[in-house]
C-alpha positions as CSV (number, residue, x, y, z in Angstrom):
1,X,0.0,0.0,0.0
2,X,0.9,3.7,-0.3
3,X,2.5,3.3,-3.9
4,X,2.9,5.9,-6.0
5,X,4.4,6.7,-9.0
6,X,4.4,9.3,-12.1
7,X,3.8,7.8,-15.7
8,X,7.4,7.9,-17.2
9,X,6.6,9.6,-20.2
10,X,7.2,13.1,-17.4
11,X,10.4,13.7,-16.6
12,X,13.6,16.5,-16.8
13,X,13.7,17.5,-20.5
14,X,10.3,16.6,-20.9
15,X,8.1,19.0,-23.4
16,X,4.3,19.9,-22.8
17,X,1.9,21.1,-25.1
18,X,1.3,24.7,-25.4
19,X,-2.2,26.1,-25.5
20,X,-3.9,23.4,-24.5
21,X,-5.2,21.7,-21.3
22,X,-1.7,19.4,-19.7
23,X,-2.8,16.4,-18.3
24,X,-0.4,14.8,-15.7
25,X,-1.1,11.6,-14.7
26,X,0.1,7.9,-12.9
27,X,-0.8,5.6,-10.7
28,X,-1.8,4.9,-6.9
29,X,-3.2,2.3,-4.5
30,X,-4.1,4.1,-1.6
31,X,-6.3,7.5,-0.5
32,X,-4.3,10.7,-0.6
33,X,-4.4,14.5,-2.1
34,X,-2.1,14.9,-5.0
35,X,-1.0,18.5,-5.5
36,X,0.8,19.4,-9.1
37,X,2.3,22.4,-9.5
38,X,3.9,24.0,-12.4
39,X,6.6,26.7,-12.6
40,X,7.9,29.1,-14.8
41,X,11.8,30.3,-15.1
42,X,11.3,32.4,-12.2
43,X,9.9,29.8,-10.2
44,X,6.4,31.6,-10.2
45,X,3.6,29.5,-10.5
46,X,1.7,29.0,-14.0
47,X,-0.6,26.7,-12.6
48,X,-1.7,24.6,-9.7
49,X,-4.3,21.9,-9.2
50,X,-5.3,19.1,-6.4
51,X,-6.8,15.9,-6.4
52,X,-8.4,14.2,-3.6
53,X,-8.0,10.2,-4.7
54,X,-10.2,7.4,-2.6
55,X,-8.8,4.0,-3.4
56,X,-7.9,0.7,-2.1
57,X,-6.7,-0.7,-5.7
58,X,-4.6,0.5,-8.1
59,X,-5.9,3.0,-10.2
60,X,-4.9,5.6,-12.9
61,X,-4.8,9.1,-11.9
62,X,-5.0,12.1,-13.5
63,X,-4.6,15.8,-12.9
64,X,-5.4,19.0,-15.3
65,X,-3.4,22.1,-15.6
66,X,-4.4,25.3,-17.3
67,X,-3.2,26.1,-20.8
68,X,0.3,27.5,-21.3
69,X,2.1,29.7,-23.9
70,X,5.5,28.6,-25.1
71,X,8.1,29.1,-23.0
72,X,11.4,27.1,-21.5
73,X,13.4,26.4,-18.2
74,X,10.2,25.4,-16.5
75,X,9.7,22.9,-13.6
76,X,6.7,20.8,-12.9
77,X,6.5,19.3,-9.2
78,X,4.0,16.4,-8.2
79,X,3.1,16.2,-4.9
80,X,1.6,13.0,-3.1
81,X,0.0,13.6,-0.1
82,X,-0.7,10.2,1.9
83,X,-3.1,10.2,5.2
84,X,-0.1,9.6,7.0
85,X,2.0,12.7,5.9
86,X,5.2,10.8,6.6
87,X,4.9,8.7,3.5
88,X,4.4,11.7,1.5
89,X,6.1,11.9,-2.0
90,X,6.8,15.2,-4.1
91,X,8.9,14.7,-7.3
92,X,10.1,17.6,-9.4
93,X,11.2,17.7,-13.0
94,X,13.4,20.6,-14.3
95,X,14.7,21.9,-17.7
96,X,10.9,21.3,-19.0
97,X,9.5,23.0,-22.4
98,X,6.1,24.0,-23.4
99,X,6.2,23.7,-27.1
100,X,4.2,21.6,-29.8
101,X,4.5,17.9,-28.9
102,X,3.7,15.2,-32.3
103,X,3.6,11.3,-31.6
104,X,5.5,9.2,-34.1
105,X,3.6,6.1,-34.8
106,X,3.2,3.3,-36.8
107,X,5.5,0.5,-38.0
108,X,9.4,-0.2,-39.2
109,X,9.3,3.0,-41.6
110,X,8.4,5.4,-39.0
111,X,10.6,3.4,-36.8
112,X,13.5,3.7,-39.0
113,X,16.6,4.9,-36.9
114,X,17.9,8.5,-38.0
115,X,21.6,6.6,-38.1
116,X,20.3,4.6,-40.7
117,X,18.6,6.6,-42.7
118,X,20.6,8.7,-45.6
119,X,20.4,11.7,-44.0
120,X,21.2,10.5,-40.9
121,X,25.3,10.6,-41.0
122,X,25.4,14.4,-41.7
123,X,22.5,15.1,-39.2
124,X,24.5,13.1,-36.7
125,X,27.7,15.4,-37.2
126,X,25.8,18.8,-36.6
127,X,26.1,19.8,-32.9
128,X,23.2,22.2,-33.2
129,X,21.0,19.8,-35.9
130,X,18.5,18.9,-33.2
131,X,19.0,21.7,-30.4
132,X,15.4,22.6,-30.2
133,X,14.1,19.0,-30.6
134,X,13.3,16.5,-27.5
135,X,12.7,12.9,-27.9
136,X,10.4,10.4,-25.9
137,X,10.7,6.5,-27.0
138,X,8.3,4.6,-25.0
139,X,9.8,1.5,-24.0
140,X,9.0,-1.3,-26.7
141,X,8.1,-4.1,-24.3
142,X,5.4,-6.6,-25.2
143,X,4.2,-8.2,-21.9
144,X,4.8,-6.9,-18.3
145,X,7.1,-8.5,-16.5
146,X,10.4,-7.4,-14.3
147,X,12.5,-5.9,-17.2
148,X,9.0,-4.3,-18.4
149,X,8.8,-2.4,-15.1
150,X,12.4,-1.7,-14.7
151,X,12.5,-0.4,-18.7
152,X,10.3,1.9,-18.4
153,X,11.5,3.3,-14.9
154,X,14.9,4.2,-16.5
155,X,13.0,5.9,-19.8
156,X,12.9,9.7,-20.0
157,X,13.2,12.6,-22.7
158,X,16.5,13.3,-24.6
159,X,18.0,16.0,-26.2
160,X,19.9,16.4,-29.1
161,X,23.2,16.5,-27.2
162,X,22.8,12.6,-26.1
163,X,23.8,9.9,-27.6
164,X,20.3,8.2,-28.1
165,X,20.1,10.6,-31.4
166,X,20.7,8.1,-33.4
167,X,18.2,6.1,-32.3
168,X,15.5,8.5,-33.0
169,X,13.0,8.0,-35.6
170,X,14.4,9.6,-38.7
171,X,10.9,10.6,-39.8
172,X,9.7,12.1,-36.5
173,X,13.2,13.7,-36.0
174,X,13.4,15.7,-39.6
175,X,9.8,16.5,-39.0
176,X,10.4,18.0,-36.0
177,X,13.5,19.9,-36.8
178,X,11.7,21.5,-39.9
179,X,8.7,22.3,-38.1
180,X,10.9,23.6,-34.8
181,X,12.6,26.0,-37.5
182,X,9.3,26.9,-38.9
183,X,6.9,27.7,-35.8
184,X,10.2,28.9,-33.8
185,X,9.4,26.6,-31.1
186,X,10.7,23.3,-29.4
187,X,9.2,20.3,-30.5
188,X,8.8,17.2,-28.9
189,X,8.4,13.9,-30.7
190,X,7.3,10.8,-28.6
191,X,7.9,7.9,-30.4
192,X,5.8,4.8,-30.0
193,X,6.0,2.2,-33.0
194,X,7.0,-1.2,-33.4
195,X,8.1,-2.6,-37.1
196,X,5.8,-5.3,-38.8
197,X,2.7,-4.4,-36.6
198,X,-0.9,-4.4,-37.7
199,X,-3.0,-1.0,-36.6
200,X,-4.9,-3.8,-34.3
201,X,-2.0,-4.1,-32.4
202,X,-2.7,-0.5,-31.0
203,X,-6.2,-0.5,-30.7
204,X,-8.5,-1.8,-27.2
205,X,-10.0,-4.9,-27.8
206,X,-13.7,-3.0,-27.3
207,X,-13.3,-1.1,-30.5
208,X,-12.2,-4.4,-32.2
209,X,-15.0,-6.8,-30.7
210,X,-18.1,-4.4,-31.9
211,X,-17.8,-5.1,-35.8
212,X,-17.8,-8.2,-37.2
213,X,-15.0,-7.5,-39.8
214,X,-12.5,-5.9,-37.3
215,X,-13.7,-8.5,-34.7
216,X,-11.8,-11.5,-37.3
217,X,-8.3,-10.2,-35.9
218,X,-8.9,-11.3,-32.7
219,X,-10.6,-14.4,-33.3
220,X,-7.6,-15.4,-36.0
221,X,-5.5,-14.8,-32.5
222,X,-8.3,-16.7,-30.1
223,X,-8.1,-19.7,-32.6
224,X,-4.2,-19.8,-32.6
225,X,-4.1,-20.1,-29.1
226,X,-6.8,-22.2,-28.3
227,X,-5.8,-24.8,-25.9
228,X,-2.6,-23.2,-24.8
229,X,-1.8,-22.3,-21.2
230,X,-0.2,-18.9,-20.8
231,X,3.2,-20.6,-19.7
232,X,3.3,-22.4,-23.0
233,X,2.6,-19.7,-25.5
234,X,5.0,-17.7,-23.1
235,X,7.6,-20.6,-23.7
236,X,6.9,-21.2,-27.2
237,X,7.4,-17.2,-27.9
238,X,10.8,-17.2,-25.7
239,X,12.4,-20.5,-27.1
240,X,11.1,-18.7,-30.9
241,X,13.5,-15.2,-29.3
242,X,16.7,-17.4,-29.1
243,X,15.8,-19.1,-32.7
244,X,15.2,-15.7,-34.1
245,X,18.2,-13.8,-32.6
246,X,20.2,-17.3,-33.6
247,X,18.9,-16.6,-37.6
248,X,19.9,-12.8,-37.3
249,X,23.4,-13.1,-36.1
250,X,24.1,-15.6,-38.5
251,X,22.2,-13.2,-41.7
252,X,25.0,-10.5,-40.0
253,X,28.0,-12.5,-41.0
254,X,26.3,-13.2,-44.7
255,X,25.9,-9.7,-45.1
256,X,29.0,-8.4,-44.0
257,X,30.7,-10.3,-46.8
258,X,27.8,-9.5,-49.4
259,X,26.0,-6.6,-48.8
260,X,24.0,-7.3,-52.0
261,X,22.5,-10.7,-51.0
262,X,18.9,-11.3,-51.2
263,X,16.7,-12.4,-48.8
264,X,16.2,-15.5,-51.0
265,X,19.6,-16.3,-51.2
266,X,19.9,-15.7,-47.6
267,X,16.5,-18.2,-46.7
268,X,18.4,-21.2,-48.9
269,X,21.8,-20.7,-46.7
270,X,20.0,-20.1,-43.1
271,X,16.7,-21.6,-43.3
272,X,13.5,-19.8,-43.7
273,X,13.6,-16.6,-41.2
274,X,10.8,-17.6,-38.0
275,X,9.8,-14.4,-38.2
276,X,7.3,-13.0,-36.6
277,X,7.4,-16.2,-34.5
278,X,4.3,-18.3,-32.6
279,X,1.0,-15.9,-32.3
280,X,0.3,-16.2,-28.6
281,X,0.1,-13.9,-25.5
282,X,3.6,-12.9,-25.4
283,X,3.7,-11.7,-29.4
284,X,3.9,-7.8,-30.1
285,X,2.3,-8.9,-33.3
286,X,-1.0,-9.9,-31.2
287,X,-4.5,-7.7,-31.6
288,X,-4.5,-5.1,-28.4
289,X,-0.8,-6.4,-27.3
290,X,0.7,-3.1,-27.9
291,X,-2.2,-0.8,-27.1
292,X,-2.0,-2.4,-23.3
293,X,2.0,-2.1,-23.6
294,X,2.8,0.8,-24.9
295,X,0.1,3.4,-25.8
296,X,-1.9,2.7,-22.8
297,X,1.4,4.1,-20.9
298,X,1.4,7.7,-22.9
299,X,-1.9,8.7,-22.6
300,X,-3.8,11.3,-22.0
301,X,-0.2,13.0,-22.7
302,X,-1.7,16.4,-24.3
303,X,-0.3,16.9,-27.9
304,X,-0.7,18.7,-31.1
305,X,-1.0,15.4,-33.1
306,X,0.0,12.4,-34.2
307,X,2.3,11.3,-37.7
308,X,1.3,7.8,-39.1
309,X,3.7,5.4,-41.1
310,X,1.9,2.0,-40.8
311,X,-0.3,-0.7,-43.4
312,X,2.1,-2.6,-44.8
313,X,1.2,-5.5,-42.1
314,X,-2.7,-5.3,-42.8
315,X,-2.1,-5.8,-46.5
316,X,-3.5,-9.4,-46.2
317,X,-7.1,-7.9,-45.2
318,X,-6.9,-4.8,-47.6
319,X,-10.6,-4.4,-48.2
320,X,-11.5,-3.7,-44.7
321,X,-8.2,-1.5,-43.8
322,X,-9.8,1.9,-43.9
323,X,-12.0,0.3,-41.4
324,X,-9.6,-0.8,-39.1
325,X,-7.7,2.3,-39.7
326,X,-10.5,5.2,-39.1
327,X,-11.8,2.6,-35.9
328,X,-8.2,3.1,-34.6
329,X,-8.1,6.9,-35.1
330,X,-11.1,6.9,-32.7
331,X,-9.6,4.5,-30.4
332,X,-6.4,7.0,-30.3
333,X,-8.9,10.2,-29.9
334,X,-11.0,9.1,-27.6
335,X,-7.7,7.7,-25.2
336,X,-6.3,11.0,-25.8
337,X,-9.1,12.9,-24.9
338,X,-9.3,15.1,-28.2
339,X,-12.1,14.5,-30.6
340,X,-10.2,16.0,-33.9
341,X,-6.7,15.2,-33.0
342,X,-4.7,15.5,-35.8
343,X,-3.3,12.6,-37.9
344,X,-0.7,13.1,-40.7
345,X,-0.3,9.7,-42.4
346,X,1.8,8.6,-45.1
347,X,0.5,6.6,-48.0
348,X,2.2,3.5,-48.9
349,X,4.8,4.1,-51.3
350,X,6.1,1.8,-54.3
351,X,7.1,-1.3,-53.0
352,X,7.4,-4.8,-54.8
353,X,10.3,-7.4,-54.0
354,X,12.3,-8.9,-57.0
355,X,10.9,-12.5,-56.9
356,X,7.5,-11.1,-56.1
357,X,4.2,-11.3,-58.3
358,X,2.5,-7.8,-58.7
359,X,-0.4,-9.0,-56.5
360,X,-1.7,-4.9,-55.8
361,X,-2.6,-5.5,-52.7
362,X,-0.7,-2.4,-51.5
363,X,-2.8,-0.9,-54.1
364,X,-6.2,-1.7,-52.1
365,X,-4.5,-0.4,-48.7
366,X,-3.5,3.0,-50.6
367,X,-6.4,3.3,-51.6
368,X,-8.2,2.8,-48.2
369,X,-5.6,5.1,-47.0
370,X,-7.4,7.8,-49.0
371,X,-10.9,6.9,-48.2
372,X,-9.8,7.3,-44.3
373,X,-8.4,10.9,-45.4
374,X,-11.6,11.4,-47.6
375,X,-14.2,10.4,-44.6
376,X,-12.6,11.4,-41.4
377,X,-12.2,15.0,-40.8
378,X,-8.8,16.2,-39.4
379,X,-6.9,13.6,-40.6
380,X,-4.2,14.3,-44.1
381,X,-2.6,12.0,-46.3
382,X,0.8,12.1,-47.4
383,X,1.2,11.0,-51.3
384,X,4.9,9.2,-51.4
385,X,4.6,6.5,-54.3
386,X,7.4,8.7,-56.0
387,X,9.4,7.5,-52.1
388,X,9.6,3.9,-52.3
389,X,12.9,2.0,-53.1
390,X,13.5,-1.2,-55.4
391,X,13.5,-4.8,-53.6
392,X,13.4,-2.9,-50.3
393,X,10.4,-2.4,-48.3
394,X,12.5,0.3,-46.0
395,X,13.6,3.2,-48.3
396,X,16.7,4.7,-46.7
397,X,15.7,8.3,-47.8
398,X,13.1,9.9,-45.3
399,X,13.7,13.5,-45.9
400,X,11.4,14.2,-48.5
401,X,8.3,12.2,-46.6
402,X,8.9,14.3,-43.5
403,X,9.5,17.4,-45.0
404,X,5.7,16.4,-47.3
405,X,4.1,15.8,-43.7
406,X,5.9,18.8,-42.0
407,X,4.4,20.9,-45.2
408,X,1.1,19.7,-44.4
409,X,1.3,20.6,-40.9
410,X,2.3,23.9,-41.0
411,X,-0.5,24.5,-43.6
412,X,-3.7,22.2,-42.0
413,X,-2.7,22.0,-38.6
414,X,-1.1,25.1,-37.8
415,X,-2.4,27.7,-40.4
416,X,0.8,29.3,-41.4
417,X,0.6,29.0,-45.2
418,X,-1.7,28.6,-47.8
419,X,-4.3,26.1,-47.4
420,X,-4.1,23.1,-49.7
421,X,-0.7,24.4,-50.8
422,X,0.8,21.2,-49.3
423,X,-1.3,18.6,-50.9
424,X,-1.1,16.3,-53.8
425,X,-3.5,16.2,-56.7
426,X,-5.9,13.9,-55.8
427,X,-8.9,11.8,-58.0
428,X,-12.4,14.2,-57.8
429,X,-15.0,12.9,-60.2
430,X,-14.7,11.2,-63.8
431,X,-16.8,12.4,-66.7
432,X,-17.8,9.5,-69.1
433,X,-17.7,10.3,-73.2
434,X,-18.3,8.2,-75.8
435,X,-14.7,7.3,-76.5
436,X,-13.2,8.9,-73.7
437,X,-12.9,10.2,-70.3
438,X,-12.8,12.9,-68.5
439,X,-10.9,12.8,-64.8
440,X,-10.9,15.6,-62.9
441,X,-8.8,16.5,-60.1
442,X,-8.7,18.5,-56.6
443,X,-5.2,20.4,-55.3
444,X,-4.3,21.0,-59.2
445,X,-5.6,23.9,-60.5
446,X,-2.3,25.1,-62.2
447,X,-2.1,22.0,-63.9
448,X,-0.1,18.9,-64.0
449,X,3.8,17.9,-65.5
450,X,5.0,15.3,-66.5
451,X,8.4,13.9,-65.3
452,X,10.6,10.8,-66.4
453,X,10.7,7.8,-64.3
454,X,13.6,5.7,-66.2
455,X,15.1,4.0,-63.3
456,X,11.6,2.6,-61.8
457,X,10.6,1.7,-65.4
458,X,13.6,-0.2,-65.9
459,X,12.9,-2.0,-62.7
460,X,9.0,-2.5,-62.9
461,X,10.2,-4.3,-66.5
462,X,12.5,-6.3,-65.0
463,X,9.8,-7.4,-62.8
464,X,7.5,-8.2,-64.7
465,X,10.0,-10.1,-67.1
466,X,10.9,-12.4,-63.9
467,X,6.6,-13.3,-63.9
468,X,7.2,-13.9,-67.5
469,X,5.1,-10.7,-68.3
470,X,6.4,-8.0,-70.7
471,X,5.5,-4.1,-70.8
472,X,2.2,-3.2,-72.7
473,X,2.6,-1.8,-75.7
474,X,2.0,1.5,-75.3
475,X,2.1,1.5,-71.0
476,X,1.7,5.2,-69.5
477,X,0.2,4.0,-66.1
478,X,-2.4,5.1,-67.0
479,X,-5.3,3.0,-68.4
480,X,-9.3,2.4,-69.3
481,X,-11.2,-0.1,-69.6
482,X,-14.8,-0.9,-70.9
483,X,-17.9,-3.1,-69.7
484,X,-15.6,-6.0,-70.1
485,X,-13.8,-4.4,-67.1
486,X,-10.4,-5.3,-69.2
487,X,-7.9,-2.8,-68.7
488,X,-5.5,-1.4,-71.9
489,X,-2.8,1.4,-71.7
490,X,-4.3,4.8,-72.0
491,X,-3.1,7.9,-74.0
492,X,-3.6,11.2,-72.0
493,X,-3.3,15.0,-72.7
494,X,-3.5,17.7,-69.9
495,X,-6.4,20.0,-69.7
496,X,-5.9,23.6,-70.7
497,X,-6.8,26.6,-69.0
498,X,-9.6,26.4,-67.0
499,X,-9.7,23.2,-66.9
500,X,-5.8,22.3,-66.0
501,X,-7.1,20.3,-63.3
502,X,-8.3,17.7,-65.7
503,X,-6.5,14.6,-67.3
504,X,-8.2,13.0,-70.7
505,X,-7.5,9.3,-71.2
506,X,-8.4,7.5,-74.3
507,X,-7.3,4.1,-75.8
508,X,-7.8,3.0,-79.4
509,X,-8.5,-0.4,-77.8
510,X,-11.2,0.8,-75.6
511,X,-13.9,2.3,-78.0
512,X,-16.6,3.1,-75.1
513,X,-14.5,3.5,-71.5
514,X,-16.2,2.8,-68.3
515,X,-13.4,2.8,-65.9
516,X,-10.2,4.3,-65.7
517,X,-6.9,4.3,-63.1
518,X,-3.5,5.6,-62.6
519,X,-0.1,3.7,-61.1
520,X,-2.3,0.7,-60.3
521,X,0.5,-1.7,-58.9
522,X,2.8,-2.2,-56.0
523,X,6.0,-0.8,-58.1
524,X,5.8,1.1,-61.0
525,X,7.3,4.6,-62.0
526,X,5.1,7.7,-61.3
527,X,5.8,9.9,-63.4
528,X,2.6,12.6,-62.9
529,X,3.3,16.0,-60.6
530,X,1.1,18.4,-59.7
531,X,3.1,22.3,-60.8
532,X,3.3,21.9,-56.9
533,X,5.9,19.5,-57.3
534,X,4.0,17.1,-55.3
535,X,2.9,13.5,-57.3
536,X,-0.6,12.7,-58.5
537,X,-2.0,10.1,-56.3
538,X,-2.5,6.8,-57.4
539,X,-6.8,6.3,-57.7
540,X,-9.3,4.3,-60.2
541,X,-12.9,6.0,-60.8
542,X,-14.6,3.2,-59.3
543,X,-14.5,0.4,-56.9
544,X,-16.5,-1.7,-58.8
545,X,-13.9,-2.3,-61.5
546,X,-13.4,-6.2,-60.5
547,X,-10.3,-5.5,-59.1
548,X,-9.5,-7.5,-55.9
549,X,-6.5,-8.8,-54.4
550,X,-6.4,-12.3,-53.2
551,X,-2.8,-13.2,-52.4
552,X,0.0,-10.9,-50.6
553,X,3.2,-11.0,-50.6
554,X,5.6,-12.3,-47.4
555,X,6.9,-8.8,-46.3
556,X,10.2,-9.0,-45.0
557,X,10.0,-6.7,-41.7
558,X,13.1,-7.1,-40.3
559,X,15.1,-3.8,-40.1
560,X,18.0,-3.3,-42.4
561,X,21.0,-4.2,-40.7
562,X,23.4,-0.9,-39.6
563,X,26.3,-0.2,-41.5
């Protein structure tokens, strides 16, 4: 009894959002008053509030402080008042910032470490690159246990000047340094992601369990599990951790001396790669595991927003992805305590490994991607097909993704420049002729250009020659098709003048079109730009085109191995 403690996620260093309510919060087992007072430079007080707590479990608490303007060298103490004022605990945290504070999550592209990113190495050199950026990681634990406990004890925030900078997420780092630079604030990034998850590995069972199609991820999980005791699946999932760590050392000596191997090559020397090992309890890969883990631990944090990187594990239930995508966004709004919290999300770029068929299942989960952006307000979609690297489902290159989502907050979220300045062209309505049509297009108003794509062609040939497929005669990436729902290359010409923002296909093989798409694969070059610079997204003009997906691809989620 009488236990205490503070969520980990406050600490020295630690950044709170300005102009909005700060909730502290942690947890105790026993009645007592908690006082929490925060401080300015001077040591005057900004705000103070108390909390009478009646318990005899362990519960959450959680304590409101007024709105703050941004400001540094503040201090926040927590005071803990048991009925026996012996026992009584006050904590104080110094060197604290009220700035704009962004959560980075997502999977393996969002957590993508700045010193492996191409960018990183110079970033890494510059003493002043990330001076007025702070870092949270919350600890990436599955299941509680001792180290759990003791992990995230020892977390806090770092600055620039530490030597966890490299581990940073190189996305939420050159986000925040741009955006730092552009609001003239200090901006704190809390990272909480976890490569090869599924969105229902952040979300609470509850908003899984009420529909019937989001409802199949955790039965697939119940029916893996069925029978097993929690000490087995726990022993099957530690004895797969030795196996697994076992596969990765040995992949480390095969790519020291050939950093060109593939991962086929690689499978036929080691053995196939037990990744992501047993589904059971103890998996991060389970429905809710992380949620309960991690996110559970952050909030109500108060922040500005959140940046998204994340649906390359879903891709093997595509048509129900902006489902489990918008269900999480409420999940994450209504934990957070913010009703149109912001999310930034990044569409998945090209992506297609060299022995893999074109099976366009990432073409389904971009495509959800935009009906999420399309039907739930406050949320903006970043358009990064033009971002994706050959036979590698981690581009190295982040700097142009974060500086597109950066773009898009500073013009959506914060208001500083125009708006829709920051966003791609995007599919609006299609206007059916008799031997052509007509697709028209929101964000372009000035017009399209087109640019060469000569390395991706040669690579989407080269892929397709390996299915034993060769390049249509006549292939734009764009194309049309008629009742027969066949599609053909299409021919297309730019609108003119007041009407710049449209795109006419037309196909000699297609005499009376019906439906019509753009970049309609996994990997392909995109070669269409808005005058903004910024890449037409990928769209077809209907859903009822009889296009489906029935196979994926096994996506290799391992993180690139460190130079």
């Amino acid at each position: 009894m009488n236990k205490f403690s503070i969520a980990s996620i406050f600490s020295d260093n630690c950044v709170l959002q300005r102009n909005k309510i700060i909730n502290v919060f942690g947890y105790v087992d026993s009645n007592c008053e908690i006082v929490t007072t925060l401080y300015n430079n001077q040591h005057k007080i900004l705000s103070k509030n108390t909390k009478t707590i009646c318990t005899e479990s362990e519960i959450k608490w959680i304590i409101s402080l007024e709105p703050q303007s941004e400001q540094e060298g503040c201090s926040l103490k927590i005071d803990c008042r048991f009925s026996d004022t012996i026992n009584s605990k006050a904590t104080i945290f110094e060197n604290i910032s009220i700035g704009e504070v962004w959560i980075a999550g997502g999977q393996s592209n969002m957590e993508f470490e700045l010193q492996n990113c191409t960018e990183g190495p110079k970033e890494l050199k510059s003493k002043n690159g990330g001076k007025h950026i702070r870092f949270y990681y919350t600890p990436k634990n599955a299941w509680f246990n001792d180290k759990y406990y003791e992990d995230e004890k020892n977390s806090c925030w770092k600055t620039w000047d530490g030597e966890s900078a490299k581990n940073w997420s190189a996305i939420g780092y050159l986000f925040a340094k741009k955006l730092a630079a552009d609001i003239k604030c200090t901006v704190g990034v809390i990272g909480c992601n976890w490569g090869g998850t599924s969105a229902s590995a952040w979300m609470n069972e509850k908003y899984l369990s009420v529909d019937k199609d989001l409802e199949s991820y955790l039965k697939d999980q119940e029916e893996a599990v069925k029978g097993k005791s929690i000490e087995q699946q726990c022993k099957e999932y530690d004895d797969y951790e030795v196996e697994f760590a076992k596969w990765n050392a040995e992949f480390s000596k095969l790519w020291e001396k050939d950093h060109n191997i593939s991962w086929e090559t690689a499978e036929k020397t080691l053995g196939k790669n037990p990744w992501p090992g047993p589904k059971s309890c103890k998996n991060p890969y389970r429905p809710c595991g992380l949620y309960k883990t991690m996110l559970s631990r952050i909030t109500p944090y108060s922040t500005k927003g959140v940046l998204w990187y994340q649906g390359e594990s879903d891709d093997h239930k595509p048509n129900i992805y902006a489902k489990l995508f918008a269900t999480m966004i409420k999940n994450w709004r209504d934990d957070f305590d913010d009703s149109s919290l912001p999310f930034i999300f990044v569409q998945l770029p090209n992506h297609r490994y060299l022995m893999d068929k074109d099976f366009k299942h990432w073409c389904l989960i971009r495509e959800a991607q935009q009906q999420v952006y399309e039907s739930v307000k406050n949320t903006w979609i970043v358009i990064a097909l033009d971002k994706g690297q050959f036979n590698d489902i981690h581009p190295k290159s982040k700097a142009d993704v974060a500086t597109r989502m950066e773009q898009i907050a500073v013009s959506e979220v914060y208001g500083k420049k125009s708006k829709r300045s920051s966003l791609s062209p995007m599919y609006e309505n299609a206007l059916i002729l008799e031997d052509k049509i007509i697709v028209s297009f929101s964000n372009a108003d000035k017009g399209f250009i087109l640019k060469k794509d000569e390395e991706t062609l040669k690579n989407y040939i080269e892929l397709e020659k390996i299915q034993g497929k060769d390049l249509p005669e006549g292939f734009t990436g764009f194309e049309i098709a008629g009742e027969d729902k066949v599609y053909h290359p299409a021919k297309f010409l730019f609108g003119k003048d007041n009407k710049a923002n449209t795109i006419i296909l037309s196909s000699d093989l297609v005499q009376q079109p019906r439906y019509a798409r753009y970049a309609w694969y996994n990997y392909g070059p995109v070669t269409v730009y808005g005058k903004s610079g910024l890449p037409l997204a990928p769209f077809r003009t209907s859903t009822k085109d009889g296009e489906e997906a029935t196979e994926h691809a096994a996506i290799q989620q391992i993180m690139t191995v460190a130079n």
